[in-house]
N, C-alpha and C positions, 0 to 999 in steps of 0.2 A: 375259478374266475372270481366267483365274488368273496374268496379269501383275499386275492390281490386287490380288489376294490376296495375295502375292508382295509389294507395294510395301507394304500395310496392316500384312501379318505385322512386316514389316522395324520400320515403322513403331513399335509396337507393344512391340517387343521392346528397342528403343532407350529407350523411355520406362520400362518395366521396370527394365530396366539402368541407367539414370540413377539411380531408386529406390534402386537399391541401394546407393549410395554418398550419402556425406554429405561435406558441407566441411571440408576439415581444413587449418586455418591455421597458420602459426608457434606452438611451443607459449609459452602464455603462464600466470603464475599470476592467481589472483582475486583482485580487489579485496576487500578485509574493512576495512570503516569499522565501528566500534560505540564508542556512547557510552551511558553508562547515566544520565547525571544532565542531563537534556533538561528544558526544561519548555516544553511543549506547550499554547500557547493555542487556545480551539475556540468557536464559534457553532453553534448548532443553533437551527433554526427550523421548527416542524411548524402544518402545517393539517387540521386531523381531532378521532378521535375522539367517544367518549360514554360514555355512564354519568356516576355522579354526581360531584361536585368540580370544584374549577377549569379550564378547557385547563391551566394550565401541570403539573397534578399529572396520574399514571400514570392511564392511564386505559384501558379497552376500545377496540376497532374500528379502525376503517381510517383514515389518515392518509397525507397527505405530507409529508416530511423534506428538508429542506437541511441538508447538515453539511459547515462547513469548518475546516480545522485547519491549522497551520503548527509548522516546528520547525527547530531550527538546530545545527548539533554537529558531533561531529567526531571523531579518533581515530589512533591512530598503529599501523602495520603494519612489521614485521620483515620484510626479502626475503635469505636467506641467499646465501652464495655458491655460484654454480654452479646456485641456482633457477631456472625459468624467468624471464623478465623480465614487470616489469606493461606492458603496451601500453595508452596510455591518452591520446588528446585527439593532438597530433604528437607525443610524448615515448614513447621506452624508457627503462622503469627498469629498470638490472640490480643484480645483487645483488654484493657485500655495501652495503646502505642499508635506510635509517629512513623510513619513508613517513611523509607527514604529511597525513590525511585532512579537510578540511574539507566540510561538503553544508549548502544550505538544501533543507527537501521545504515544498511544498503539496499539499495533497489539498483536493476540492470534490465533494461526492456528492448526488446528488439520487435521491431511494428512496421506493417506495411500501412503506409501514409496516403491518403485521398485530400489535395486540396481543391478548390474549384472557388473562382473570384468572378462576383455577377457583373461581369463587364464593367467592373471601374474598382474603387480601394478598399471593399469589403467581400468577407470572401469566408470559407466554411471547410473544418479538414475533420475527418473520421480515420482513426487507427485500429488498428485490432493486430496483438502480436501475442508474446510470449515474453515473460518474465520471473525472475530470480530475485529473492526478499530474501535477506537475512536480519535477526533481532537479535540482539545480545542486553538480557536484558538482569539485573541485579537488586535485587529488595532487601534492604538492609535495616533492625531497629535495635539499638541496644548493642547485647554480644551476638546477635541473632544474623545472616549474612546467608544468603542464597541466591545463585545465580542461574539461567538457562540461556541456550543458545538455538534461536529459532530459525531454521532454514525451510522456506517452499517456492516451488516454482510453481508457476499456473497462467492465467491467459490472462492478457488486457485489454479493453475497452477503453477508446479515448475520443473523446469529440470536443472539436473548439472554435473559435470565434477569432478572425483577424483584421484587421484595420492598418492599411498601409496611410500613413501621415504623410508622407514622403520619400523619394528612391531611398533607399540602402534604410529607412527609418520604420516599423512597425511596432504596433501592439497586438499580444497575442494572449486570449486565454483558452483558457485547457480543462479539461476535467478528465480523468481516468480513473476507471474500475479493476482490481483486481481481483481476483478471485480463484481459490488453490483446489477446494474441498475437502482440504486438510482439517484436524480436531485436532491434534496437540500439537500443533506448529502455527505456523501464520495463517489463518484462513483466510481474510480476505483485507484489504489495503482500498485507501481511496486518497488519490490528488486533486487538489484545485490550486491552481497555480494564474496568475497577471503578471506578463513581464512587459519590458519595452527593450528591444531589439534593434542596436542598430551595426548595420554591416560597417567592417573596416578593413575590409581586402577581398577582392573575388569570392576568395573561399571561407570566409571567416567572419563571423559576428558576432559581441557580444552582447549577451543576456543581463539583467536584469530587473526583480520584480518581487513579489510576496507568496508565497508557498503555505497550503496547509496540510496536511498529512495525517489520518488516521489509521491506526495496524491495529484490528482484531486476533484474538486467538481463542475462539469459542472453548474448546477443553467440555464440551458437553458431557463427551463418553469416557473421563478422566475423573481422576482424586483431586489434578491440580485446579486453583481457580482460573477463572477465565483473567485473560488478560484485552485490556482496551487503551493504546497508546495515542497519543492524539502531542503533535506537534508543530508551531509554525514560526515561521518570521520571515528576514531574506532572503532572497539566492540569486546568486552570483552564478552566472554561466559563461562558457565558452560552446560558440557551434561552429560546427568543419561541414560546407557542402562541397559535393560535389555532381 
């Protein structure tokens, strides 16, 4: 017996000690892409809903939501001399160079919807669903040229703020959290979105408004560097309820 105690302790104290230490790879610097003049096309499609007025206008109660979006951009990063280098796809970038960042993203969210209006034109909705990120993302300086393709799915958090101005006419904003718990893909995404919304057929209204977008990719326990996307400008929507 107190050989097995003895082997368990050992056991035991190995996994501790492992704990205690994290991966520490070549040092490298962070991807920084940002573009601010993006324009971000989107679909949104919900089932739900009640109280008075059309599906496609703000309305009380429980719903499901499809929401997908695309966006395309890009950005140029400064790496000094003597920086760390970007590790990225097979390519080291060392410094002194011009990085030239190009990314397409999608996002694809499927969310059970809560709205609720305190008895007159303002009113409060909470989502929480499941979502699909994809980043294709390409760092290019010189003859130097590498590319990745970032896919993770994970859950989302969404809470937002409505303002009906008048029938078939709202403003709506939104914020959403994503979050994968991925390390060499997309780990975690964040939306803030203002649009103004106005219905123009039962089932049917168009979007309208300002979109911001941040795509991390921590790469903690990786050679490659981290990646920090950051995105904004228009978007144009279409929404289908029913």
């Amino acid at each position: 017996m107190p050989s097995k105690l003895a082997g368990l302790s050992g056991v035991l104290a190995a996994f501790l000690l492992a704990g205690c230490f994290t991966y520490s790879g070549p040092p490298s610097s962070t991807i920084t892409a940002s573009d601010s003049g993006v324009l971000v096309p989107a679909i949104r499609a919900s089932v739900g809903g009640q109280g008075p007025g059309e599906p496609s206008e703000a309305r009380d109660g429980h719903a499901a939501e499809v929401n997908w979006s695309r966006a395309s951009g890009g950005g140029q990063q400064s790496l000094a001399s003597g920086q760390a280098p970007v590790r990225f796809g097979t390519q080291v970038f060392s410094g002194p160079a011009q990085l030239q960042h190009d990314f397409d993203f999608g996002f694809l969210e499927v969310a059970y919807r809560f709205r609720h209006f305190f008895g007159g034109d303002v009113g409060i909705e909470a989502l929480f669903g499941f979502a699909h990120a994809n980043l294709d993302l390409t760092v290019a300086s010189g003859a130097q040229l590498a590319s990745e393709a970032m896919d993770s799915a994970g859950f989302t958090l969404g809470f937002g703020i409505i303002g009906r101005l008048r029938p078939g006419t709202s403003v709506q904003g939104r914020v959403m959290l994503f979050g994968t718990g991925s390390d060499s893909n997309i780990s975690s995404a964040q939306r803030f979105e203002l649009s103004l919304v106005q219905s123009v057929w039962r089932h049917a209204a168009l979007r309208a408004g300002y979109v911001f977008w941040r795509i991390d990719s921590e790469r903690e326990y990786s050679d490659g560097s981290p990646v920090k996307v950051k995105f904004s400008g228009p978007t144009l929507g279409f929404d289908l309820a029913f």
